[in-house]
C-alpha positions in Angstrom: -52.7 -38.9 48.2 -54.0 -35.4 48.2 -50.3 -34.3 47.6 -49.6 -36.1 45.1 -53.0 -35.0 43.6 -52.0 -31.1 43.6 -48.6 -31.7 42.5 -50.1 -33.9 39.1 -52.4 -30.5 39.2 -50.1 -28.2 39.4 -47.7 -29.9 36.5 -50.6 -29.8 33.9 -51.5 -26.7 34.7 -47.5 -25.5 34.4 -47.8 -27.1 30.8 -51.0 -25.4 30.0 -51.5 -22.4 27.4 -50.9 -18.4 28.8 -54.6 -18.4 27.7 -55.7 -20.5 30.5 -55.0 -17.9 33.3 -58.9 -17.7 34.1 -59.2 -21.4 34.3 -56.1 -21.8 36.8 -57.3 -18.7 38.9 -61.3 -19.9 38.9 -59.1 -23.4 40.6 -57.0 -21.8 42.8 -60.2 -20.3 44.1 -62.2 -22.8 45.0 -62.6 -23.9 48.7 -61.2 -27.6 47.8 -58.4 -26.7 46.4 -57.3 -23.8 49.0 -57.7 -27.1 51.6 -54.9 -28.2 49.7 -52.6 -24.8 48.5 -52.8 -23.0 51.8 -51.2 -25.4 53.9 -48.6 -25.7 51.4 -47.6 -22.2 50.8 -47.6 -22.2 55.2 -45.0 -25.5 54.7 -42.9 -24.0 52.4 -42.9 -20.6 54.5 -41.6 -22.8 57.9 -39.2 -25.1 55.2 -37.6 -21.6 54.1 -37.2 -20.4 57.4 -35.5 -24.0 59.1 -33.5 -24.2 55.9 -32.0 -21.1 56.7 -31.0 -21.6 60.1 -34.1 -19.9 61.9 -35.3 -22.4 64.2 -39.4 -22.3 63.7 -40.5 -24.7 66.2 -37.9 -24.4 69.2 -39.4 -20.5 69.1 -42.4 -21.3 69.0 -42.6 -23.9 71.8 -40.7 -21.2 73.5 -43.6 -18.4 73.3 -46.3 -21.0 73.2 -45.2 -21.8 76.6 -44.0 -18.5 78.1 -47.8 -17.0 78.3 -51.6 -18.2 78.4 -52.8 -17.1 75.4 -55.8 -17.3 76.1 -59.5 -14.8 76.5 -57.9 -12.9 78.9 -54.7 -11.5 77.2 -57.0 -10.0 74.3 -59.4 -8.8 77.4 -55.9 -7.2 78.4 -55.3 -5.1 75.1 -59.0 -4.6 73.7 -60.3 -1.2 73.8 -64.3 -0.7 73.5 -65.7 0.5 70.2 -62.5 -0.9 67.6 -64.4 -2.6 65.0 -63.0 -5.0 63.0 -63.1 -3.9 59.4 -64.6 -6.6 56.7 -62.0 -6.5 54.4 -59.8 -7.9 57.4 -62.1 -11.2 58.3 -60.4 -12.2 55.1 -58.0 -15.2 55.3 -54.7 -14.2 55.1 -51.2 -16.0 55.3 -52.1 -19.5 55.2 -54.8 -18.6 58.6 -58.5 -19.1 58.0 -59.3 -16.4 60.1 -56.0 -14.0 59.0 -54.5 -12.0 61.5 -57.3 -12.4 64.4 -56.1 -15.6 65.5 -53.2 -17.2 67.6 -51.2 -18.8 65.4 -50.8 -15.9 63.5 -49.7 -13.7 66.2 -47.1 -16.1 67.5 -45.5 -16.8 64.3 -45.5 -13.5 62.8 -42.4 -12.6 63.8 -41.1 -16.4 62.4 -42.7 -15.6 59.1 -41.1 -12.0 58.9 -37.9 -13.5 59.0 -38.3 -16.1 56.2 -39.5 -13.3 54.2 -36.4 -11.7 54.8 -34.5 -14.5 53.7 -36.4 -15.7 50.7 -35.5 -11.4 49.5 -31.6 -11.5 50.9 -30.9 -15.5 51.4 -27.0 -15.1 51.2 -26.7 -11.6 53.7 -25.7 -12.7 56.6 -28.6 -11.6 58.5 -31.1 -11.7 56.0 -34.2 -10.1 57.9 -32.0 -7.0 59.2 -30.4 -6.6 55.7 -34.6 -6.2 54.3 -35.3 -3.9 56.9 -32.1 -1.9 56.3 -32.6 -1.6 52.6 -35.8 0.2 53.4 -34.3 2.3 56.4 -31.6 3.2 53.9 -34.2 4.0 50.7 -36.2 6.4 53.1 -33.2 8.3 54.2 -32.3 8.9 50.9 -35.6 10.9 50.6 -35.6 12.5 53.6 -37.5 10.6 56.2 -36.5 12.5 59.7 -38.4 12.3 63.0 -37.7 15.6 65.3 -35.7 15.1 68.5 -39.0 14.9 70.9 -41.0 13.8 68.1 -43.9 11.5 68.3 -43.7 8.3 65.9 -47.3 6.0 64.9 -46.7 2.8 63.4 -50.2 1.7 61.5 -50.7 -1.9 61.2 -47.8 -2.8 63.9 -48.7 -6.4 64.2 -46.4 -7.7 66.9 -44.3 -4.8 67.2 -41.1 -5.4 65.2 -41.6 -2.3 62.9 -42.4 -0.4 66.0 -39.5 -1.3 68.3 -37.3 -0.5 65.2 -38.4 2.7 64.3 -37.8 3.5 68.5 -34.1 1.8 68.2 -33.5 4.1 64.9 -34.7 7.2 66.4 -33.6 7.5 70.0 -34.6 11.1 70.8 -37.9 10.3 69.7 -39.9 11.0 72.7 -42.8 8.5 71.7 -43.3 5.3 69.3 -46.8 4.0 69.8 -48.1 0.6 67.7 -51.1 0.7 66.4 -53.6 -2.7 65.4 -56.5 -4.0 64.9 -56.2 -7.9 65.8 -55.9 -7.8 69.6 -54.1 -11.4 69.1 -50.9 -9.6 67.6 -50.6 -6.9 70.4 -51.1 -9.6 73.3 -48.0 -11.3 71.7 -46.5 -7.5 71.2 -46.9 -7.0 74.8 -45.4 -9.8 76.4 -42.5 -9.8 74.0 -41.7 -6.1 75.7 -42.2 -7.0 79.0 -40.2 -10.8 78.5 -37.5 -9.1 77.1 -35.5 -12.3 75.1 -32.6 -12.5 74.1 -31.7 -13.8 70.6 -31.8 -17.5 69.6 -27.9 -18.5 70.2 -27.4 -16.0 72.8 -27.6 -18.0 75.8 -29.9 -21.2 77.0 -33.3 -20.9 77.2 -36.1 -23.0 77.6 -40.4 -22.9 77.0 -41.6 -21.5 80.9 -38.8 -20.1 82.2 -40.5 -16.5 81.6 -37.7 -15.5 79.7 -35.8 -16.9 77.4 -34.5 -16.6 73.2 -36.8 -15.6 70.3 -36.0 -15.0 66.6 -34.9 -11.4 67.9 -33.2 -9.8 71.3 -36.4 -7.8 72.0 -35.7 -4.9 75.0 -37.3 -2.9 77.0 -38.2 0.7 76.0 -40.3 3.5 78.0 -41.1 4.9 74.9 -42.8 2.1 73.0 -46.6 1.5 73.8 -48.6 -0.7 71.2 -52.4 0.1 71.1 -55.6 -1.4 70.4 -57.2 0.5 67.0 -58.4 0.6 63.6 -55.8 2.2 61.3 -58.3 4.0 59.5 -59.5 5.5 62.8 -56.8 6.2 65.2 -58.8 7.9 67.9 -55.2 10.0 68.0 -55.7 13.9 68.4 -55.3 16.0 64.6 -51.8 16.9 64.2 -50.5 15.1 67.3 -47.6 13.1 65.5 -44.5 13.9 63.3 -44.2 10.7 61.4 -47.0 8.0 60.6 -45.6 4.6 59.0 -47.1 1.9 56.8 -44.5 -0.5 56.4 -45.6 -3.4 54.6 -49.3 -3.1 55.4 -50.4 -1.4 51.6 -50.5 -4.5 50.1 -53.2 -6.3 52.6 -55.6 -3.9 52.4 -58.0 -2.6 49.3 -57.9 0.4 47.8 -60.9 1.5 49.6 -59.3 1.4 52.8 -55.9 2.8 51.5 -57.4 5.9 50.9 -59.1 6.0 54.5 -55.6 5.3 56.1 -53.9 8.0 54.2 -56.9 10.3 55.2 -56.2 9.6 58.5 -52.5 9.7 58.4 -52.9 13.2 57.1 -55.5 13.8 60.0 -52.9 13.5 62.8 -49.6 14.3 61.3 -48.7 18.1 62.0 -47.7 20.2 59.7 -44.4 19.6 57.8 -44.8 15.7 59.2 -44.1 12.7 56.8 -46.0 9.2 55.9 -43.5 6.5 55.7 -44.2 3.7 53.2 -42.2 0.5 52.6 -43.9 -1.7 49.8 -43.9 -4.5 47.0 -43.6 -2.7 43.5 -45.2 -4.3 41.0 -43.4 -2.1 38.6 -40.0 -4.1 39.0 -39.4 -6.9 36.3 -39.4 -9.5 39.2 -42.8 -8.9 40.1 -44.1 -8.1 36.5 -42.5 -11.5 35.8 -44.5 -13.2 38.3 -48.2 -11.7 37.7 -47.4 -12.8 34.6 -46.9 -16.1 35.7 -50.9 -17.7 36.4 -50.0 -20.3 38.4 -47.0 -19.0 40.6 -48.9 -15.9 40.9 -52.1 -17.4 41.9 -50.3 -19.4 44.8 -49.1 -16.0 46.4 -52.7 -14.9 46.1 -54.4 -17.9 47.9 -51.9 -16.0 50.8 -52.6 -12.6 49.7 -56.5 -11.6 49.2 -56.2 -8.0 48.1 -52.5 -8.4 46.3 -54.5 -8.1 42.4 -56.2 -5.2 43.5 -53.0 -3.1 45.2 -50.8 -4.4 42.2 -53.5 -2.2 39.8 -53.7 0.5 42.7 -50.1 1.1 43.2 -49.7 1.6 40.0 -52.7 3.8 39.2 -54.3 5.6 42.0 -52.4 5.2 45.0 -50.4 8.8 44.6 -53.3 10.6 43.5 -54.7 9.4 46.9 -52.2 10.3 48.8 -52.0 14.0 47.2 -56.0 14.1 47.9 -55.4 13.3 50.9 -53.4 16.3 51.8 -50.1 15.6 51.2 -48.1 18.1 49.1 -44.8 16.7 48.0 -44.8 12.7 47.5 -40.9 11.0 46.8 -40.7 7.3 46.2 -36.7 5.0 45.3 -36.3 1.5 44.5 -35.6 -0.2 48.2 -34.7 -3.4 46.9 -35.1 -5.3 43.6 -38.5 -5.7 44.1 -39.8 -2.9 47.1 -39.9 0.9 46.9 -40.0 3.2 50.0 -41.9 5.8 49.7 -41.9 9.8 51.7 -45.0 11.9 51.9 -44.7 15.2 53.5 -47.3 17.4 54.5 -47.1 20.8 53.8 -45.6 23.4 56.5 -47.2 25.2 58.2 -46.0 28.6 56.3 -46.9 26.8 52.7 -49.0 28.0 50.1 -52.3 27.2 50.1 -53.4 24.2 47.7 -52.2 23.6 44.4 -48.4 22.8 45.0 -48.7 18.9 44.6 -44.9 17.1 43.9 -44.4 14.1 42.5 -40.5 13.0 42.9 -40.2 9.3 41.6 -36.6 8.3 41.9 -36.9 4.9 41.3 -35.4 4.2 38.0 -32.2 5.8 39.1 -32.1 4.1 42.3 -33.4 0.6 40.6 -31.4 -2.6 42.2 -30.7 -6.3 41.1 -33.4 -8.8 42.1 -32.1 -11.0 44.8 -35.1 -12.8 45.3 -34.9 -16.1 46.2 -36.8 -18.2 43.3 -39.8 -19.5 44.4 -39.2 -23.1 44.1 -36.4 -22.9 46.2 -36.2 -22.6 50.2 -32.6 -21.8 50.6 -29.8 -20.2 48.8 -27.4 -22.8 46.7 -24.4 -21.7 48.5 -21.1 -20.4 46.7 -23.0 -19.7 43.5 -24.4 -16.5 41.9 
């Protein structure tokens, strides 16, 4: 009944006036009516991702099963002193309690992959041909890591950023994952030391200690994952060569952007780069959709901080990043609806202060939006 309630909501609100954005947002708001919206946008996330051939719940069982997740694998990975910032107690991604709780951390690697599908549904590996678009949009500005360089990922999660950037740069001599939500790095952890293979490759089954997950993960020397606030490393000044943020703007508040690009700046040496792979709210797809109360207000019930990055990326967010401390900022279109962004500090032979570079390349390098439409969860296949 409560179904069929939001969905003869959500048609007269569909039909009603542009004018009526504040009514539909003040709704979408309220406690009620995110009982009934949140598990929805979680369903359609799992529906996408089963659609597509990613199978959700066999994973899941799997990792459910392969570990005690439990008080004693945070005890494992917390570090005294890491305060958990406010502005992350937020709900996020369908979870009441965001990213400090189990069920996020054991499907966050599920959920990447539907978002790589629902951006690429008719690659043939969807997830790898996301993550590629941004590895290729940041080579194309000049992302480079020193052979023996040291590599931070802020706002690892469970690690798949951070075991990428080790598998893309192999003479880095150090990739180290940095969180805050000791739930995601428990997971992190035992994915490294379980090893899977991918799903497909092989039987598996929940127990056996080790088994098939979404992705083959493998063992690397190199890769550590660590307990800390982003905005407060605890890593020495100018002890890294490249910091990343790669999909992480968009969950936090301007506030706390600045503090994490202060930081970044803090440890990178001189000469080293920020990495940034984000939503742009300057491509038509998303312009199209803010524009959209409704449809937009249903990613936000998901997406606490999404209004206030959408005004900040556009206004703000490179002025930060030059305050900061970074001289020469470059930003390209890394798919029809992300940028990737490269922010260099200056060397350490540079002119003092004042050389500040802005290089936006991101109407030449603008691509077709192959975003999957909202309402559906997979692809129509042998159509454009």
């Amino acid at each position: 009944m409560a179904r069929r309630a939001m969905a003869r909501t959500m048609v007269l609100l569909l039909a009603a006036p542009r004018g009526e954005a504040t009514l539909v947002r003040a709704l979408f708001g309220s406690s009620l009516f995110r009982q009934l919206v949140v598990p929805h946008a979680r369903a359609t996330m799992v529906r996408t991702a089963e659609a597509n051939g990613i199978p959700w719940r066999e994973c899941l069982a799997w990792l459910r099963g392969a570990r005690a997740w439990d008080d004693g694998a945070l005890a494992r990975v917390q570090r005294d002193g890491v305060d958990v910032p406010e502005y992350y107690r937020a709900p996020f991604h369908a979870y009441e309690q965001g990213n400090l709780c189990w069920e996020a951390a054991l499907e966050q690697e599920l959920a990447g992959k539907a978002v790589g599908v629902r951006n690429f549904p008719r690659a043939p590996d969807p997830e790898e041909a996301f993550r590629a678009s941004f590895d290729a949009a940041l080579d194309s500005l000049g992302a480079a890591c020193p052979d023996g360089g040291a590599i931070v990922d802020l706002g690892c999660g469970t690690g798949t950023s951070t075991r990428r950037l080790a598998a893309r740069f192999p003479r880095a001599a150090t990739v180290v994952g940095l969180d805050v939500s000791p739930h995601m790095l428990a997971v992190g952890r035992a994915l490294l030391e379980l090893a899977p293979r991918a799903t497909g490759d092989g039987e598996h089954s929940a127990g056996d200690g080790v088994g098939a997950w979404v992705s083959a993960v493998a063992h690397d020397a190199r890769v550590s994952l660590e307990h800390a606030e982003i905005s407060a490393t605890r890593l020495g000044a100018c002890s890294c060569d490249v910091a990343v943020l790669s999909l992480v703007l968009h969950e936090l508040p301007p506030a706390a952007a600045r503090a994490v690009f202060r930081e970044a700046a803090r440890v990178l040496r001189p000469g080293g780069q920020l990495w940034v792979g984000e939503m742009d709210f300057e491509t038509d797809g998303y312009r199209k959709l803010r524009a959209n109360a409704l449809l937009y207000s249903l990613i936000r019930s998901t997406e606490p901080y999404l209004d206030e990055y959408a005004m900040y990326q556009s206004a703000g967010m490179v002025d930060d990043l030059f305050d900061a401390g970074f001289g020469v900022v470059r930003l390209a279109a890394a798919t029809g609806r992300h940028f990737a962004l490269v922010a260099s500090m200056p060397a350490a032979d540079a002119a003092p202060v004042g050389g500040r570079v802005l290089d936006d390349r991101r109407r030449e390098t603008a691509m077709a939006d192959t975003h999957l439409p909202t309402w559906q969860a997979a692809a129509r296949k042998g159509s454009d």
